[in-house]
Residue, then its C-alpha position, 0 to 999 in steps of 0.5 A: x614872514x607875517x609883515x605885509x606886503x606893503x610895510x615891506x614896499x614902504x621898507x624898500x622906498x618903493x611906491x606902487x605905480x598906476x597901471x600904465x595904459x596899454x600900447x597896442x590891441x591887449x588888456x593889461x592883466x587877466x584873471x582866470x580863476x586863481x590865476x592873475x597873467x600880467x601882460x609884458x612890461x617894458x623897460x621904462x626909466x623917466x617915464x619913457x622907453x628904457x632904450x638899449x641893448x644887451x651886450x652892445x651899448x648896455x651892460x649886465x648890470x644896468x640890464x638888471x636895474x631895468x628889470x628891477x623897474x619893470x617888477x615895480x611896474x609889474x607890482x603896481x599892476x597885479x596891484x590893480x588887479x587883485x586890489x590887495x597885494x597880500x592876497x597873492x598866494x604865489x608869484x608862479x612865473x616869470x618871463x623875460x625877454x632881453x634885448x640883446x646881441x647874439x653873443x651875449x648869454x647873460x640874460x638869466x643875470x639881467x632877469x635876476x634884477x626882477x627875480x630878486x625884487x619879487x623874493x624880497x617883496x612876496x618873501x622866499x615861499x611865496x616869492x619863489x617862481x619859475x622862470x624863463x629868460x630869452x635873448x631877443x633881436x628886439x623888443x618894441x620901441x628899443x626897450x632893453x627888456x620885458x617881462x610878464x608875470x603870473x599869480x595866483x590869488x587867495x580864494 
């Protein structure tokens, strides 16, 4: 894929975010070397805490509406923290962790909504990532998921 970065967000309707301020004791990324770790991101939708939970009073697919949020909010981050999108090299993982009751076991399908969205936008080589997806009693201020991201950069 030779188109950039940000033909492909403008293809995808989609408008970067500023970084949101963080709501406790933490930065919102950190860069080490070649390495960008974003903080967890929250489930928002209007501008306020994507409430729910998985497997009582949200379903799969709205799970997975709420992570594709979270990957446009994450993208804005790595955004600020790299400058150019196009200078990531890899996205190398993601982890989600997905409010939800203790029978639901659709946490990885929720996760996809992110997944797929970082694929579309970074193509198959450098979009490809590892992956963990956790169900969780809760995740702070009800969000019904949260996922952190890690990068590398281009030297």
């Amino acid at each position: 894929m030779s188109t950039s970065v940000y033909d492909r967000l403008t293809q995808l309707g989609i408008e970067l975010p500023p970084v949101a301020a963080p709501a406790a004791a933490y930065v919102p990324f950190v860069r080490t070397g070649n390495l960008v770790f974003l903080s967890g991101h929250i489930a928002k939708k209007d501008g306020k805490p994507w409430v729910g939970q998985l497997g009582k009073d949200t379903d799969t697919q709205t799970g997975q509406q709420a992570a594709r949020a979270i990957a446009i909010d994450l993208l804005g981050t790595l955004h600020a923290a790299v400058g150019d999108l196009n200078k990531v090299k890899r996205v190398v993982k993601l982890m989600s962790l997905v409010n939800s009751t203790g029978d639901f076991t659709e946490q990885h399908l929720v996760t996809n909504g992110a997944s797929e969205l970082i694929g579309e936008v970074f193509g198959p080589e450098k979009g490809a990532h590892a992956r963990s997806a956790f169900g969780v009693a809760q995740i702070p201020l009800g969000a019904c998921v949260e996922i952190e991201l890690i990068a590398e950069i281009a030297d």
